[in-house]
PAVEXKE-751230 format. One record per residue (C-alpha): x, y, z. Coordinates in steps of 0.05 Angstrom, whole numbers, padded with zeros to 5 digits, always signed. Layout:
XYZ/...
//
This chain:
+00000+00000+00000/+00032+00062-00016/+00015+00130+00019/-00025+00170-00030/+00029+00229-00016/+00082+00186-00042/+00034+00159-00099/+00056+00192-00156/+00130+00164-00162/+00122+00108-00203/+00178+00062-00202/+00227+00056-00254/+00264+00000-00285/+00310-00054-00246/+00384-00068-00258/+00431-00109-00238/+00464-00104-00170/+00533-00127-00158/+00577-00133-00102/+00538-00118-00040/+00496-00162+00009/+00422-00156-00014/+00357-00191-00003/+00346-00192-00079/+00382-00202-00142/+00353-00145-00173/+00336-00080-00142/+00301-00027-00175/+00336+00052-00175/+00273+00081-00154/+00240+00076-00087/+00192+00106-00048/+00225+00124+00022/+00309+00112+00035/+00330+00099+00105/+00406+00110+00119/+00432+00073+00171/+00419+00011+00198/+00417+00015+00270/+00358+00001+00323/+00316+00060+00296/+00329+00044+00221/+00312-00029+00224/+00258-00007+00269/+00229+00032+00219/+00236-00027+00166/+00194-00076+00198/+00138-00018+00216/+00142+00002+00141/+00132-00077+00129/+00071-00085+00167/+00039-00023+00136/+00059-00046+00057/+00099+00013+00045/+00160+00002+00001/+00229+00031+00020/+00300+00016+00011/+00348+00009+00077/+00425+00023+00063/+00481+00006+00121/+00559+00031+00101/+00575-00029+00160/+00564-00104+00145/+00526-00150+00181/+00582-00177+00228/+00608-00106+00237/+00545-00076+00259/+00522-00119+00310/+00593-00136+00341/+00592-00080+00401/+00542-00074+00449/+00514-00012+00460/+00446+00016+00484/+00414-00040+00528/+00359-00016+00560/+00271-00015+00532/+00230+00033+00572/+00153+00011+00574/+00132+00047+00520/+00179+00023+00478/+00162-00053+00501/+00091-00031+00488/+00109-00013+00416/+00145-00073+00407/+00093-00110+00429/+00030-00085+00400/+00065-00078+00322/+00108-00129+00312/+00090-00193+00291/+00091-00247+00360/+00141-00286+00334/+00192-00229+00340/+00173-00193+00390/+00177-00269+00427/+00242-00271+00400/+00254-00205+00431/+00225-00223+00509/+00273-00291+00504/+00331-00255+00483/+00333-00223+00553/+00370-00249+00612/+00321-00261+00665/+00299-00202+00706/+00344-00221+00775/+00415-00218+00733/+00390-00137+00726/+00349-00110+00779/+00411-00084+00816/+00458-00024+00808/+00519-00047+00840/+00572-00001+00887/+00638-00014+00907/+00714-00016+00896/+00702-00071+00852/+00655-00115+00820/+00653-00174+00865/+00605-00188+00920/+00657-00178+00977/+00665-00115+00948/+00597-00087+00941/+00588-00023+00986/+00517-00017+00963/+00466-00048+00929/+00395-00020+00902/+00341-00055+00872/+00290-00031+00818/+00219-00055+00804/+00228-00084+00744/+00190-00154+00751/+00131-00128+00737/+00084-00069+00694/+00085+00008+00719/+00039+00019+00773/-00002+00084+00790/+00016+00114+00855/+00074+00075+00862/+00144+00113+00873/+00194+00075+00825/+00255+00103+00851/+00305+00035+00870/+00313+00016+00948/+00368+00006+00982/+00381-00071+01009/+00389-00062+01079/+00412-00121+01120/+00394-00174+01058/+00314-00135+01041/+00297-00086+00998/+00228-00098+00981/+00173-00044+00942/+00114-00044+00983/+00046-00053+00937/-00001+00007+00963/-00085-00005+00956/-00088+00042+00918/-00034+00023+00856/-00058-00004+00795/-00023-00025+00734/-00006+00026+00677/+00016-00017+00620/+00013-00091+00596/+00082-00095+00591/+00145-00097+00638/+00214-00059+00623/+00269-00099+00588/+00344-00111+00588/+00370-00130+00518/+00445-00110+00492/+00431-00073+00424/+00471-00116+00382/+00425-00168+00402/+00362-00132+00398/+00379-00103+00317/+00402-00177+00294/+00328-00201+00314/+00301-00131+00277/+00347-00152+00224/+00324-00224+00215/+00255-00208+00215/+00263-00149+00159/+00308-00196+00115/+00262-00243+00128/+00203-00206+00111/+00237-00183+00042/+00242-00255+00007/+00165-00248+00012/+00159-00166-00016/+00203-00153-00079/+00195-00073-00058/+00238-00084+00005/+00305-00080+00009/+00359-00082+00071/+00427-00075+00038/+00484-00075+00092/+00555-00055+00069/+00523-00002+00015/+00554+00076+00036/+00513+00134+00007/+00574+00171-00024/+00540+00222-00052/+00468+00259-00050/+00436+00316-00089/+00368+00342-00089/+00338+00350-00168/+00295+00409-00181/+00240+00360-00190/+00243+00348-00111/+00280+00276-00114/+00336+00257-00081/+00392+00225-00122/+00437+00173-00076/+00495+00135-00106/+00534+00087-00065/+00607+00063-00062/+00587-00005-00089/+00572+00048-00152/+00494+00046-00147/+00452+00101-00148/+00370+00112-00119/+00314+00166-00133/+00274+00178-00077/+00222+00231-00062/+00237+00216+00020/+00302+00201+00049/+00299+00183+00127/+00366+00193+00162/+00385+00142+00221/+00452+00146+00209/+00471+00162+00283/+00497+00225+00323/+00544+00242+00272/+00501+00251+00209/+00531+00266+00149/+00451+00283+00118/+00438+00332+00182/+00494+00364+00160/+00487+00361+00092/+00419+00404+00092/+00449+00451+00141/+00418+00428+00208/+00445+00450+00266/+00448+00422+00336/+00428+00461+00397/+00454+00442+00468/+00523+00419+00504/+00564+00380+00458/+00616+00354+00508/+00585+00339+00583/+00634+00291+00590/+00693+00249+00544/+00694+00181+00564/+00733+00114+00544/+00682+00063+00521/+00713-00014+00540/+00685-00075+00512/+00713-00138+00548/+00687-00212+00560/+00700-00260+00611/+00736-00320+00582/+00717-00363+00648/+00667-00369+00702/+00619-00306+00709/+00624-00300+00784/+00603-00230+00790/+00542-00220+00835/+00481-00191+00788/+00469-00129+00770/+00452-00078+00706/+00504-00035+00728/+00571-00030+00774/+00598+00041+00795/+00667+00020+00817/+00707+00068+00857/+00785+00052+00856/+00836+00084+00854/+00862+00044+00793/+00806+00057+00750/+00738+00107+00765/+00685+00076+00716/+00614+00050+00705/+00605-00025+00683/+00543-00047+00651/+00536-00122+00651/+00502-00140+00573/+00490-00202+00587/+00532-00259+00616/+00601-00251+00602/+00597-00187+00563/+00606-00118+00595/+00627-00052+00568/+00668-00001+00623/+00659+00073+00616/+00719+00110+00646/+00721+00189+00648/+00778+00211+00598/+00810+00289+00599/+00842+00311+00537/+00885+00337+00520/+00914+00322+00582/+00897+00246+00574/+00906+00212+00515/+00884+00143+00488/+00966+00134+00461/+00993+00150+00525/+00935+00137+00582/+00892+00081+00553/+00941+00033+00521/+00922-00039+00514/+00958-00060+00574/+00935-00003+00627/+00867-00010+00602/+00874-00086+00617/+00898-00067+00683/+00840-00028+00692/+00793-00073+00673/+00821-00134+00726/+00822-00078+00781/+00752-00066+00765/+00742-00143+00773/+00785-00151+00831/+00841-00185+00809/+00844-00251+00788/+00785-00271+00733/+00796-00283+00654/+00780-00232+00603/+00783-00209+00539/+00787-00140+00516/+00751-00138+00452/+00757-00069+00436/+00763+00010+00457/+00746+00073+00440/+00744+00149+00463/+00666+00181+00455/+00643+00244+00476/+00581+00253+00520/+00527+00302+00509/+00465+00340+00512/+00442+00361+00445/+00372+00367+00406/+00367+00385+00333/+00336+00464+00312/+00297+00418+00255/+00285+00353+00254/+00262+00363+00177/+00290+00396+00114/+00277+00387+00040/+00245+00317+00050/+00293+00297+00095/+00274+00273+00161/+00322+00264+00226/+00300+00197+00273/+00341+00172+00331/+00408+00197+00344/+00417+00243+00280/+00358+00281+00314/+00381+00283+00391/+00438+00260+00435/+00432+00248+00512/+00477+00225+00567/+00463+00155+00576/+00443+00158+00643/+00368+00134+00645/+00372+00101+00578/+00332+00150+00528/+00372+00156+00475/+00349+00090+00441/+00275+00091+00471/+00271+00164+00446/+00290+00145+00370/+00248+00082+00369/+00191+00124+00385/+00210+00174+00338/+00207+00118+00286/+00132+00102+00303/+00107+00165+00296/+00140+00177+00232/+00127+00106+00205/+00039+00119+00220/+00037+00190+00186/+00081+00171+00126/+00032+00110+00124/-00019+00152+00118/+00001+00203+00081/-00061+00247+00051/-00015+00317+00054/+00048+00340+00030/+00109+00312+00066/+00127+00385+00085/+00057+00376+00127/+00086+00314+00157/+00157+00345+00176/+00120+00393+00219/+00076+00347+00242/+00134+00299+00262/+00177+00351+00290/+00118+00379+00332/+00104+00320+00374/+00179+00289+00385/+00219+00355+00384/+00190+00378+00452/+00197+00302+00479/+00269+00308+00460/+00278+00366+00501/+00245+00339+00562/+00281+00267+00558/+00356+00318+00539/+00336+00354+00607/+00327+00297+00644/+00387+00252+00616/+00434+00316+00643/+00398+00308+00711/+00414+00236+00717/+00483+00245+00696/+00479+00298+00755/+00452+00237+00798/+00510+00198+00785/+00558+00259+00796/+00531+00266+00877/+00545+00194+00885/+00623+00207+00865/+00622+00269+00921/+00602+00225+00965/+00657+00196+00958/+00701+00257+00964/+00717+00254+00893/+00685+00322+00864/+00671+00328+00786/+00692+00405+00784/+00758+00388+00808/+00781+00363+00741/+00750+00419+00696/+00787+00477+00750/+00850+00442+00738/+00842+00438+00668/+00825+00515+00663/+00884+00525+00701/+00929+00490+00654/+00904+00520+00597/+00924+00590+00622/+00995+00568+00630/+00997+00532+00561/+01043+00596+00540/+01096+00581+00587/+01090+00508+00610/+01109+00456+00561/+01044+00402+00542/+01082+00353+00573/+01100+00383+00638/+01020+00400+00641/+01003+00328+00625/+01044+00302+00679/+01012+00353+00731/+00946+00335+00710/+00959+00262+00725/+00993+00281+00785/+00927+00314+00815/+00885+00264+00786/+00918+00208+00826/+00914+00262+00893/+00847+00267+00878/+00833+00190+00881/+00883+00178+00944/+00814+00159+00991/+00796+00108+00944/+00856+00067+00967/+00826+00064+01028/+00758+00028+01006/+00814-00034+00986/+00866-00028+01031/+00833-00012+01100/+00763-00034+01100/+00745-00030+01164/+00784+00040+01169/+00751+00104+01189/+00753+00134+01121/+00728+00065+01093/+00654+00065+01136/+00665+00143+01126/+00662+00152+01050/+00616+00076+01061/+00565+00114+01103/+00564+00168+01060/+00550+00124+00993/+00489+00094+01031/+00458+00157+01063/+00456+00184+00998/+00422+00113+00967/+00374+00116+01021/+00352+00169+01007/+00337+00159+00933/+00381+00210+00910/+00432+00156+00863/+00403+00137+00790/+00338+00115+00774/+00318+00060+00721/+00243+00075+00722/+00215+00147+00693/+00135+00127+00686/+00127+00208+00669/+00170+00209+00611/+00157+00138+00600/+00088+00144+00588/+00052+00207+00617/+00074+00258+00566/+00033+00295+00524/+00030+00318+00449/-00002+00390+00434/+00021+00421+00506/+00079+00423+00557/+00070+00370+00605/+00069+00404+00672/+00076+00343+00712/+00149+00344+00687/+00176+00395+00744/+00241+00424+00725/+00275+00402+00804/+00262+00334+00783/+00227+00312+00849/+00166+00275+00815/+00210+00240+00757/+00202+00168+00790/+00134+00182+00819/+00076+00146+00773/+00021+00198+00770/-00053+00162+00751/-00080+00166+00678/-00124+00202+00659/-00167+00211+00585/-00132+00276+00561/-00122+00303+00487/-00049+00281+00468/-00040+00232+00517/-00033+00169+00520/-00100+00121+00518/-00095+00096+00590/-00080+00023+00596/-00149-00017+00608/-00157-00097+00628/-00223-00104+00582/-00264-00157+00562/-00269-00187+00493/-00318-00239+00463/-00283-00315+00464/-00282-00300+00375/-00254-00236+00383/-00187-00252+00360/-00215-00291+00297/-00239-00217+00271/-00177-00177+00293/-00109-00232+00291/-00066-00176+00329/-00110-00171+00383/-00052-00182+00448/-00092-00224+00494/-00064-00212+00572/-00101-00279+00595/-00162-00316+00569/-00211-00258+00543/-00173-00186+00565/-00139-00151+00518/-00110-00082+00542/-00141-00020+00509/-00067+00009+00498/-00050+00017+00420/-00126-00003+00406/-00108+00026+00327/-00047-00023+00329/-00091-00086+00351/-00153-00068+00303/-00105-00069+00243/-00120-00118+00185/-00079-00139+00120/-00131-00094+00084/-00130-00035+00132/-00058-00041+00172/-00056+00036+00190/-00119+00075+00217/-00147+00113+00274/-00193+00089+00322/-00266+00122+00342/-00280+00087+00408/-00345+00098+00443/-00349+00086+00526/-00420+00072+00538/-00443+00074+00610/-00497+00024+00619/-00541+00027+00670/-00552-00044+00717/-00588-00094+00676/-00591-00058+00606/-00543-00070+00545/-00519-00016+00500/-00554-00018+00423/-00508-00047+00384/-00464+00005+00357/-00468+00051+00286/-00408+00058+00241/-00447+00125+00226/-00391+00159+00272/-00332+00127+00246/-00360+00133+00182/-00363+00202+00186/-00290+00220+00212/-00268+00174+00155/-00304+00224+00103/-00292+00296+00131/-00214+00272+00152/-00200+00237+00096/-00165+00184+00138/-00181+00103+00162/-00213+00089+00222/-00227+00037+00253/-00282+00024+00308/-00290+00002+00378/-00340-00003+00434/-00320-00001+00509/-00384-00017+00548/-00384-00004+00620/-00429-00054+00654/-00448-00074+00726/-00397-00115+00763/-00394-00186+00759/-00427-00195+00689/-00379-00241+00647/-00415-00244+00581/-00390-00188+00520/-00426-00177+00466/-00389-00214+00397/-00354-00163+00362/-00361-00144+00284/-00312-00145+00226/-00318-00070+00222/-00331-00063+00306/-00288-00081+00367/-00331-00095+00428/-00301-00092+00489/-00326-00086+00562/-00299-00069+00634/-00341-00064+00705/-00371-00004+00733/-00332-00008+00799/-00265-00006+00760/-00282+00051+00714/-00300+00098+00770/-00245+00083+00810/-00201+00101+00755/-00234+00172+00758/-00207+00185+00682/-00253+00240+00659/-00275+00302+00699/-00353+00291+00685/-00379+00229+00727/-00445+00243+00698/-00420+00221+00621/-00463+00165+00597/-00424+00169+00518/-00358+00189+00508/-00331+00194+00438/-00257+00187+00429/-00204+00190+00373/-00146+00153+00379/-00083+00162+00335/-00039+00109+00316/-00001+00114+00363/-00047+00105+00419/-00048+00189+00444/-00119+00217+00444/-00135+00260+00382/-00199+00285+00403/-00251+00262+00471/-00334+00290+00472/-00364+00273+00527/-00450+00269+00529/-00493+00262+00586/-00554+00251+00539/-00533+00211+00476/-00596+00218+00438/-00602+00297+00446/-00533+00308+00400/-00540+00291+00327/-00493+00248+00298/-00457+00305+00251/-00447+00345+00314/-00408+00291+00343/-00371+00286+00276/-00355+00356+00260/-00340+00368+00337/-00284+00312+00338/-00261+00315+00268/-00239+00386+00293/-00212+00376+00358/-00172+00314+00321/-00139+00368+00262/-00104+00403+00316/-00060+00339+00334/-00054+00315+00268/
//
């Protein structure tokens, strides 16, 4: 199916390709939409485009092997496991779920002055066995003499169908990958071609892009999406510039495996504080790990500071001493905070990391572009308006997001920053030393700085020594005591965000998002609200539900969740819409009429877009029996006593309430009616249809 705004570029004639991987021994020069790069976002983007019939062409400069070798990104917020879940096909997103190591080996953020459990200072655990829940404070606890439990409150409730996840990102893109490749032998309008580098790119007057690779082919294509990474060569091809802090912090990235036994006690994450090496380890998965250690230039350098032997010293001192390894590879990268002015330009669009960069503290620089890739993916599906209407659209809804999720990546880094002072080691230390020696670059020689700077660096790290050599010194419970007070108090780094996870908004600022950060691990209760999120709903289905709609996601035997309703409505004949779902309040002992397509019907005509239908009938508790749903109607119920409780709308008194649902599961448009029958059917139609234009 493709878009109607993309309809009128016919495809041209095939040749031969030669000398790349592909998915097809022919490939023609003209497609649709190009995605550069090859990462989590772009293959992302290439099964969504899949499962909507829209044809595209994905080129990767890396190979296979070389672009899924280093682990990077490991960590899928909820929504992110909700989009997963509700639009890929079960098989992969099954894949997906037994890819991960189970949920004990990383609950736990590790402290100490090394990784092993004799060493652990501190230890906090996260709620990650289970959904989100409403009124529940996230924030990790410390374990305190062996218990560290997260006490379930009366009045929690569960905000999503789906748990957090832990999956390294190599691992996570080779299952995107498979399933794209996979998905190609069936499609000949679908290519993945790995090893292909876009060497050069012009715009023709008559709006197409003209792409030729090193492999010496060349593409037309009206839309080129770039998810070729923080560095973009296309963002700064079309002159887009990046606003923010480039450099927070440089940083020596260390992939190692163990070669033996893993005999590490579990955890997502080890801060290790020694005075050999200062660095963050995040355990992949068994036997893989990657070390982040702070890095100063140009008074450290990766010739002098970071050769292969002192980083393998490093890397057993962070071990504590005596355990096999392998260091597979290194490499300097430079933390920041940046969001792009545009995240469109001449039918170019930015997704992922060529639209934002974050400190990886929290984990939303991958969550962030996957989302991205959703929301781009549904309105290029739909396309009914020019893709200039689209880029503002798109940059609209995940531009301010971007912002939010920058803003709270920096205070996380922040987080992890008052954990080092508590250990007497204080961030601004380094960059006052480094301002000094700058001054005195006129008469100091470079080397005589260098060797100062390493000087005070190894001052700086003297009551470290301590935590390994005197344990059960003053300085050791001192700096110990310290570490924990801080933990205890919930000031270290969160995993869980449910806020920025779920609770933000398209179409206006979020104001539960408080600049001091003091409610960013609290999980407010949903509510129904124009650019939100669809609040996550247990309903009931009909036992032959699933017969009509395949991609249904049954929680047990008849509940569905009423999250990414447009995603579980869709059909091979309609695989992108919007959803009109009407909440009917019945009163005890009567049944809603059975429900008109008049409404959706409507919407379809005067917004020129799909939509599908559902019916959410609230009914008196304890009745099991839901009325059998339609081909063209959902039907769907859930008990009175729940849907008060919930308290999701401000009028108690509603009997109907119409609501639009994008494709992405945020509300487009909500009417609410006391009195069904007094409001005409094109009232309802003309009153949505317009509330829904303004979050197009």
């Amino acid at each position: 199916m493709l878009p109607r705004a993309l309809s009128a570029f016919s495809r041209g004639k095939k040749r031969r390709i030669i000398r790349h991987v592909s998915t097809q021994e022919y490939l023609p020069t003209q497609t649709p939409i190009l995605i550069v790069g090859g990462g989590p976002t772009g293959l992302f983007l290439a099964n969504l485009f899949q499962s909507y019939q829209i044809p595209f062409t994905l080129l990767e400069a890396q190979s296979v092997q070389q672009r899924f070798r280093h682990p990077q990104a490991h960590f899928l917020n909820t929504r992110t496991m909700e989009l997963l879940r509700h639009t890929l096909p079960s098989q992969v997103y099954s894949n997906i779920r037994k890819a991960m190591p189970p949920v004990e080996e990383w609950k736990s953020f590790r402290f100490g002055p090394d990784m092993t459990s004799t060493g652990t200072m501190a230890e906090v655990i996260h709620p990650v066995e289970r959904p989100l829940r409403a009124n529940q404070d996230t924030n990790g606890k410390l374990v305190d003499a062996g218990n560290a439990t997260h006490q379930v409150k009366d009045n929690e409730f569960d905000l999503s169908d789906c748990a957090v996840g832990h999956l390294a990102q190599h691992t996570f893109c080779r299952i995107l990958y498979d399933a794209a490749v996979e998905n190609c032998t069936r499609r000949n309008d679908n290519h993945i071609l790995f090893n292909s580098l876009a060497t050069f790119a012009e715009r023709k007057q008559d709006g197409l892009w003209h792409v030729g690779t090193d492999n010496g082919d060349e593409f037309e294509a009206p839309v080129i999406i770039a998810t070729d990474g923080a560095k973009s060569g296309w963002r700064k091809m079309v002159g887009i510039q990046m606003n923010g802090k480039e450099t927070i912090q440089n940083l020596v990235n260390v992939h190692f495996t163990l070669t033996g036994d893993d005999p590490f006690p579990p955890a997502m994450l080890y801060t290790v504080f020694s005075p050999d090496v200062l660095a963050m380890v995040v355990r992949h998965s068994s036997k893989e790990y990657v070390m982040q250690i702070p890095y100063f230039p140009p008074y450290q350098t990766l010739e002098d500071n970071f050769t292969k032997e002192k980083v393998q010293s490093m890397v057993s001192a962070a071990l504590g001493g005596s355990h096999a390894f392998k260091v597979q590879s290194i490499g300097p990268w430079s933390m920041g905070s940046l969001v792009a002015e545009e995240y469109y330009s001449q039918q170019l669009f930015l997704v992922g990391d060529s639209a934002h960069v974050f400190p990886p503290a929290g984990g939303f620089g991958m969550n962030t572009g996957l989302q991205d890739a959703h929301n781009l993916a549904w309105r290029l599906a739909l396309a009914t308006d020019k893709i200039d209407s689209i880029g503002r659209a798109y940059q609209s809804d995940r531009q301010p997001v971007a912002r939010q999720n920058a803003a709270l990546s920096v205070r996380n880094y922040q987080r992890v920053l008052d954990v080092m002072n508590a250990c007497y080691l204080n961030h601004q230390h380094p960059e006052v030393l480094i301002q000094g020696l700058n001054a005195s670059s006129f008469f100091i020689p470079m080397e005589i700085r260098r060797q100062t700077f390493q000087a005070a660096l190894e001052t700086a790290l003297w009551p470290l020594k301590q935590l390994k050599a005197a344990p059960d010194g003053f300085l050791s419970k001192h700096i110990t005591n310290n570490v924990r007070q801080l933990l205890a108090k919930g000031r270290g780094l969160p995993l869980l965000f449910p806020n920025h996870e779920l609770g933000f908004r398209y179409g206006s600022v979020n104001s539960s998002h408080s600049d001091d950060g003091s409610a960013d691990t609290i999980a407010e209760a949903p509510t129904l609200v124009n650019g939100g999120l669809f609040p996550h709903l247990r309903a009931t289905v009909h036992d032959r539900a699933k017969e009509l709609f395949p991609q249904l996601r049954e929680l047990d035997e008849q509940k569905v969740t009423t999250r990414d309703l447009p995603a579980q409505l869709a059909t091979a004949h309609v695989p992108c819409a919007f959803c009109v779902l009407q909440i009917t309040v019945c009163h005890d002992g009567t049944t809603a009429e059975s429900p008109s397509p008049v409404i959706a019907e409507g919407l379809q005509r005067e917004l020129e877009l799909p939509f599908m239908q559902a019916r959410l009938q609230i009914v008196g508790d304890g009745r099991t029996s839901c009325l059998p749903s339609t081909a063209t109607c959902l039907n769907l119920q859930l008990d009175r006593s729940t849907w008060f409780d919930l308290k999701l709308t401000n009028d108690p008194n509603a009997e109907t309430i119409w609501v639009v649902i994008r494709p992405d599961s945020h509300v487009a448009g909500i009417l609410s009616l006391e009195d069904d029958d007094s409001v005409d059917p094109d009232t309802i139609i003309q009153t949505l249809a317009a509330e829904t234009r303004k979050l197009l």
